[in-house]
LUMLO-281691 format. One line per field, with one value per residue (C-alpha): residue in three letters; x, y, z. Coordinates in nm, 2 decimals. Layout:
aa <- (ALA; ...) .
xx <- (X; ...) .
yy <- (Y; ...) .
zz <- (Z; ...) .
END
This chain:
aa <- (UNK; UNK; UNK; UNK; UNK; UNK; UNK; UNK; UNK; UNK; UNK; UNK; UNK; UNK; UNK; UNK; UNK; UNK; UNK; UNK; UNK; UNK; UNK; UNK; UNK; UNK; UNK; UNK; UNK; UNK; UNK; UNK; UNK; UNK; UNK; UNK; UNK; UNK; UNK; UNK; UNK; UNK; UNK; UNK; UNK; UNK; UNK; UNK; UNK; UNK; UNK; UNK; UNK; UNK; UNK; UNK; UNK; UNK; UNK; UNK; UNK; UNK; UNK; UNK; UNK; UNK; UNK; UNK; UNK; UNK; UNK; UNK; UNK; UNK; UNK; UNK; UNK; UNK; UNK; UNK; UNK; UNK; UNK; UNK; UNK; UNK; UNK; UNK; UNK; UNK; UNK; UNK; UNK; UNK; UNK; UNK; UNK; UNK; UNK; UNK; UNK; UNK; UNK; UNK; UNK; UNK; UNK; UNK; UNK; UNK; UNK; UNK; UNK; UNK; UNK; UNK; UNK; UNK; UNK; UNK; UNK; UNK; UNK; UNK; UNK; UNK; UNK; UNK; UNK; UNK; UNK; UNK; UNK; UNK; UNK; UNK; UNK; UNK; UNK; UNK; UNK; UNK; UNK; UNK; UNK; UNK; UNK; UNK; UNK; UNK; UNK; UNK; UNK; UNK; UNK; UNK; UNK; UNK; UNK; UNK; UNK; UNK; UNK; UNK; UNK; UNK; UNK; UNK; UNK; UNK; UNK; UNK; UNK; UNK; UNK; UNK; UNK; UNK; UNK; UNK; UNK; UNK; UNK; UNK; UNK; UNK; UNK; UNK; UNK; UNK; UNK; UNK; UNK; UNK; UNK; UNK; UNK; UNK; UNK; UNK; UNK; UNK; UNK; UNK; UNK; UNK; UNK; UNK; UNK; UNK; UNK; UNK; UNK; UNK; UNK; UNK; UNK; UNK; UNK; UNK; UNK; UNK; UNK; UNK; UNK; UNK; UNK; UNK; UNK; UNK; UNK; UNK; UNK; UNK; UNK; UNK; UNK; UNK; UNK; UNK; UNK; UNK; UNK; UNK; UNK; UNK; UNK; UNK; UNK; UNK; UNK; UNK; UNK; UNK; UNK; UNK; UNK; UNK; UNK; UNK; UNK; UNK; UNK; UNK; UNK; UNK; UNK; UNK; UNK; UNK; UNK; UNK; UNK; UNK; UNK; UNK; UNK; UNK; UNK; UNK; UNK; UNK; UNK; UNK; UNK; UNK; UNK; UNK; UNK; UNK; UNK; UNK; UNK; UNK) .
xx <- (-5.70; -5.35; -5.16; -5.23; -5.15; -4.84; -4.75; -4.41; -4.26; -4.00; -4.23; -4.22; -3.85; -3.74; -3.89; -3.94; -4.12; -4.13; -4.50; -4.47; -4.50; -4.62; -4.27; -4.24; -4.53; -4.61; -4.53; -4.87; -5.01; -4.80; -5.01; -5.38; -5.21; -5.10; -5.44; -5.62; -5.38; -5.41; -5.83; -5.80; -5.56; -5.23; -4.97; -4.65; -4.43; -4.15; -3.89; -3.47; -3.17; -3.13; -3.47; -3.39; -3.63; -3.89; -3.78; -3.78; -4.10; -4.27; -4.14; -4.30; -4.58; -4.70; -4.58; -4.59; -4.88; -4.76; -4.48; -4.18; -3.93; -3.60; -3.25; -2.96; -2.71; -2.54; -2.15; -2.11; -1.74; -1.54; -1.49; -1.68; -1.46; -1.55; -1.58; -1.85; -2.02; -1.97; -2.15; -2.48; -2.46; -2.47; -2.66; -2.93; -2.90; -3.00; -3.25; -3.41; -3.36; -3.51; -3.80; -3.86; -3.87; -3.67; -3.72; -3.86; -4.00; -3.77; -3.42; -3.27; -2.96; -3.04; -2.79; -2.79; -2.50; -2.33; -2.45; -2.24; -1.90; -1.60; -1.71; -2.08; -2.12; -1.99; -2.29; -2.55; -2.38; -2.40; -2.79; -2.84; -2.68; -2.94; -3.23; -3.07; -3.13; -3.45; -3.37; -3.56; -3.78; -3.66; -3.39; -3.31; -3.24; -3.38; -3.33; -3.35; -3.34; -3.37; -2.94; -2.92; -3.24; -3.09; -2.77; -2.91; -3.09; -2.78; -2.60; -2.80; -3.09; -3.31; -3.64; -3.79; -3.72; -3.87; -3.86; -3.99; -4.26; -4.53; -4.71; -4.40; -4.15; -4.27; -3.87; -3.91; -4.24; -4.11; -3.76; -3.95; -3.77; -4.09; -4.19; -3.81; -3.88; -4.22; -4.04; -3.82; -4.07; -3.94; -4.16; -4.20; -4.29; -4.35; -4.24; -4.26; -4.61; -4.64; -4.33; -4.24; -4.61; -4.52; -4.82; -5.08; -4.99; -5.19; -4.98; -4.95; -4.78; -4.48; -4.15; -3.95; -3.68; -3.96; -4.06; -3.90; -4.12; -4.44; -4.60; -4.60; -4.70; -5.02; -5.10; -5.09; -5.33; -5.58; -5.56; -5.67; -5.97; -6.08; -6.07; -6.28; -6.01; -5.86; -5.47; -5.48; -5.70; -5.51; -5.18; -5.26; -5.47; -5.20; -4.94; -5.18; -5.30; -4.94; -4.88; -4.62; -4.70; -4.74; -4.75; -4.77; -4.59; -4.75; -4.60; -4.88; -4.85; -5.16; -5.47; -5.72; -5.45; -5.44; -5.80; -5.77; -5.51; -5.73; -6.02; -5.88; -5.66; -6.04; -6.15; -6.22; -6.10; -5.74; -5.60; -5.41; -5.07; -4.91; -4.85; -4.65; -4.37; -4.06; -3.70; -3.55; -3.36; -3.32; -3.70; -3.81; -3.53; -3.58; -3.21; -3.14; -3.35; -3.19; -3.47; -3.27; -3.15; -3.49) .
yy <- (-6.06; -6.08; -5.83; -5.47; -5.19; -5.03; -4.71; -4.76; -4.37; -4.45; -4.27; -3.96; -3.90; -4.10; -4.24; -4.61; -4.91; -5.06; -4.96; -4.58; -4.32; -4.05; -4.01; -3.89; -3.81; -3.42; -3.29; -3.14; -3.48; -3.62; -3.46; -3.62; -3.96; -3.91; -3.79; -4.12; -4.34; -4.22; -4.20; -4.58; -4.71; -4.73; -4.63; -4.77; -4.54; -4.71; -4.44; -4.45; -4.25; -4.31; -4.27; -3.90; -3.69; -3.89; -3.82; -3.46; -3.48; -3.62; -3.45; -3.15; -3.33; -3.40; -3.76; -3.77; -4.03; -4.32; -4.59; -4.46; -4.67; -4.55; -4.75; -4.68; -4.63; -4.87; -4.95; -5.26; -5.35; -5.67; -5.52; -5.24; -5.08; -4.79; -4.49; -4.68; -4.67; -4.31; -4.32; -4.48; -4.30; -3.94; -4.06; -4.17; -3.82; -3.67; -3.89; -3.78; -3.39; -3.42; -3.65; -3.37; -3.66; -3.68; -4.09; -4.33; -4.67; -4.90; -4.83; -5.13; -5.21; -5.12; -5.41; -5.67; -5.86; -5.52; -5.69; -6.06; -5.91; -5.94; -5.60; -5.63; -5.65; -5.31; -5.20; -5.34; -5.25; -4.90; -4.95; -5.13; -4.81; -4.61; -4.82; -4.81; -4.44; -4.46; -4.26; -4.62; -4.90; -5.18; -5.23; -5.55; -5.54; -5.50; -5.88; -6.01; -6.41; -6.67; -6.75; -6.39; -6.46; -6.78; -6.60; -6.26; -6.55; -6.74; -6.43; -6.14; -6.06; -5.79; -5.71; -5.62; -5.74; -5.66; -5.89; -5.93; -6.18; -6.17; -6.47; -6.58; -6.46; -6.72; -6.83; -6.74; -6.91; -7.23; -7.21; -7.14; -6.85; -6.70; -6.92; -6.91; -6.54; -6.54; -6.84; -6.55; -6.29; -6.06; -5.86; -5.88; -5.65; -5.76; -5.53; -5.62; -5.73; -5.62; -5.68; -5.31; -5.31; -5.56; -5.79; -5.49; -5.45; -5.56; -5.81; -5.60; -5.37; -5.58; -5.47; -5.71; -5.80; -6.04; -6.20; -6.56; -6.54; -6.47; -6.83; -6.80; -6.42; -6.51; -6.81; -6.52; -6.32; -6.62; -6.75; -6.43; -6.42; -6.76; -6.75; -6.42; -6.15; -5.84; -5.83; -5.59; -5.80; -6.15; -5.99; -5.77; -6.12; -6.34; -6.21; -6.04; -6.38; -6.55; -6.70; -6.44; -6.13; -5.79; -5.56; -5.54; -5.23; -5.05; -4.77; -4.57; -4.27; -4.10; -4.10; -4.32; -4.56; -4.55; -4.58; -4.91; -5.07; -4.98; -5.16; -5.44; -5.53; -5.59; -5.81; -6.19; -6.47; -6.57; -6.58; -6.95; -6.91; -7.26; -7.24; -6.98; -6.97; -6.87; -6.92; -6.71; -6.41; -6.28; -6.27; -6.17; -5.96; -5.61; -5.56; -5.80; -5.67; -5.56; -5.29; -5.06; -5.34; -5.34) .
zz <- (-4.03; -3.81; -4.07; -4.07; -4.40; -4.35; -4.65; -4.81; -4.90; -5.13; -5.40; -5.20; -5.30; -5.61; -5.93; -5.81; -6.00; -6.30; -6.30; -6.22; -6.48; -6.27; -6.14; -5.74; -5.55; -5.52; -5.20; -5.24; -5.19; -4.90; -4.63; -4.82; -4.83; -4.44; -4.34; -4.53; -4.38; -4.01; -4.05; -4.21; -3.93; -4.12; -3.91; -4.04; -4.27; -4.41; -4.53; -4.55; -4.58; -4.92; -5.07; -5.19; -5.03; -4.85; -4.51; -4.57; -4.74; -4.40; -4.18; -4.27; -4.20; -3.84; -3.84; -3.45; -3.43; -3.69; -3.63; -3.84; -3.98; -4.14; -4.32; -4.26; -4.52; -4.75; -4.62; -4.89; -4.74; -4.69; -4.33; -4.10; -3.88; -3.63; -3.89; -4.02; -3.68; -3.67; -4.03; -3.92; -3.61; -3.81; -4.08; -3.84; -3.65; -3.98; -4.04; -3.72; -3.82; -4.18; -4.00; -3.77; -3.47; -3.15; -3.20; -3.43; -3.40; -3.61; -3.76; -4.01; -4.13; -4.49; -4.66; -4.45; -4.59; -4.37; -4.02; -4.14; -4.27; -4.03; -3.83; -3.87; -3.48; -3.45; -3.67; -3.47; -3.09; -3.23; -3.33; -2.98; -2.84; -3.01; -2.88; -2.49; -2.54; -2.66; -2.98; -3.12; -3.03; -3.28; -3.45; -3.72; -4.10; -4.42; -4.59; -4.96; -4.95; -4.72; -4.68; -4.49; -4.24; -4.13; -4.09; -3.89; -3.65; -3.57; -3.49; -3.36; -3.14; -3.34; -3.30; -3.63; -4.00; -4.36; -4.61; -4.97; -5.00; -5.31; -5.52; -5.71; -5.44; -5.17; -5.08; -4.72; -4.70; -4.87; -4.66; -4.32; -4.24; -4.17; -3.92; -3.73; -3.72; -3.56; -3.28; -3.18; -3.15; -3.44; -3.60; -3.94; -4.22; -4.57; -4.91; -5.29; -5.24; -5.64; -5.69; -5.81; -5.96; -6.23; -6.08; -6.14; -6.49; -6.82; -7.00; -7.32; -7.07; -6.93; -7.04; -7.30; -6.95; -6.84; -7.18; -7.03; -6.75; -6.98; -6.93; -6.57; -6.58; -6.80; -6.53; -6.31; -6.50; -6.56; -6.16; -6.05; -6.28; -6.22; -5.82; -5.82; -5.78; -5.89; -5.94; -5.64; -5.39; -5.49; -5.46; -5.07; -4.98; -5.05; -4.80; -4.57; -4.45; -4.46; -4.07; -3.87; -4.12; -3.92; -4.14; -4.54; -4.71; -4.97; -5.22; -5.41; -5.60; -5.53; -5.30; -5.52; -5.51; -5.16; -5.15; -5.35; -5.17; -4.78; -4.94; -5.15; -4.81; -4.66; -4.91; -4.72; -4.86; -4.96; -5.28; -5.39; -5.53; -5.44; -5.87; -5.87; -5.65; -5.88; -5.71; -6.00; -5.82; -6.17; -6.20; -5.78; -5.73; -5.87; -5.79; -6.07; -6.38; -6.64; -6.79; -6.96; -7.18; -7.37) .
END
């Protein structure tokens, strides 16, 4: 097993996933979850300026001993001139305060459509800045499809990258963007490995938005079942085993969870998706659903 369990924190300061009815994680629980992950050997946290609270929420924990990775902000403009420098600069100052951590491991640009606008370089000069201090240790940028990693690759030198990758979002798989990272020594952490927990629900659970995509959700369902899997040990096996994967992200709501997700990730064997790669961005992208619609 190359991979390693990294803990996503998005939970710990907004109400994230189509799955989650238990809303934010309670403070209360933060330090449990930190503890189990530490004893089990997960020491990635993946956090960012704009997931409400969560970097306040650890750093009143003693976070000292994991690998901390924070976003920075969104800029979303035709053009980044220099007092957006001056905003990832302060944003990422404050990001160290509420972390309660004179420097982190990895800092990405959150959007990374910001790094390839006219300006962009000014964006990542300002990160490389950071890094030369040794206020962090990689910087890269936080990607959605394949177009922006071949992009990032032609025009930057970055050390560290997340991307989304679960059974039916295999685009950076199929499009070898994995392997052209891995050739350039980038690191490379893997999110949406449930793709917001819609691959752990029941099918009598799944919200009317993904009705279309109900013959290929129910193949889904039966694969799992026929090559000896749960939902959670096909979906962490899948991407755990995938060539050039470093670390695989995980958002949990509570410690059982947790539990789950430490032993299912130890489970031998690989799960087969080859059936159920889906290059629908409507459908892989959870920036796309329309759920409210229902």
């Amino acid at each position: 097993m190359k991979s390693s369990l990294g803990l996503g924190t998005v939970q710990f300061g907004l109400e994230y996933g189509v799955s989650n009815k238990a809303g934010k994680v309670h403070a209360d629980n933060v330090e449990s979850l930190l503890a189990l992950s530490y004893d089990s050997g997960v020491d990635v946290l993946d956090t960012a300026y704009l997931y409400g609270d969560s970097e306040k929420v650890l750093g009143e924990q003693n976070i000292s001993s994991f690998k901390v990775v924070t976003k920075t902000p969104y800029f979303n403009k035709d053009e980044i001139v220099d007092e957006d420098v001056n905003r990832l600069i302060s944003s990422f100052k404050d990001s160290l305060l509420r972390l309660n951590l004179k420097n982190i491991y990895g800092l990405l640009i959150h959007n990374a459509d910001d790094l390839l606008v006219s300006g962009g370089k000014k964006l990542f000069e300002a990160m490389q800045n950071l890094k030369k201090k040794g206020f962090v240790e990689k910087i890269g940028a936080s990607v959605y499809d394949s177009g922006q990693v071949d992009l990032l690759i032609k025009k930057y030198d970055f050390d560290l990258v997340q991307v989304p990758i679960n059974v039916f979002d295999q685009r950076l798989i199929n499009g070898k963007q994995i392997n052209k990272l891995k050739q350039k020594n980038i690191e490379v952490h893997v999110r949406s490995v449930f793709l917001q927990g819609l691959l752990l629900m029941d099918l009598d659970e799944i919200p009317d938005y993904f009705k279309p995509k109900m013959p290929v959700l129910k193949r889904w369902h039966s694969s799992v079942k026929k090559q000896g899997f749960s939902q959670l040990e096909a979906a962490l096996s899948f991407v755990r085993d995938i060539e050039g994967v470093d670390v695989v992200l995980v958002g949990v709501q509570n410690i059982q969870q947790l539990r789950d997700c430490i032993k299912a990730f130890a489970v031998p064997g690989q799960y087969n998706a080859a059936d159920l790669s889906c290059e629908d961005p409507q459908f892989v992208n959870p920036a796309f659903w329309k759920l409210d619609d229902n």
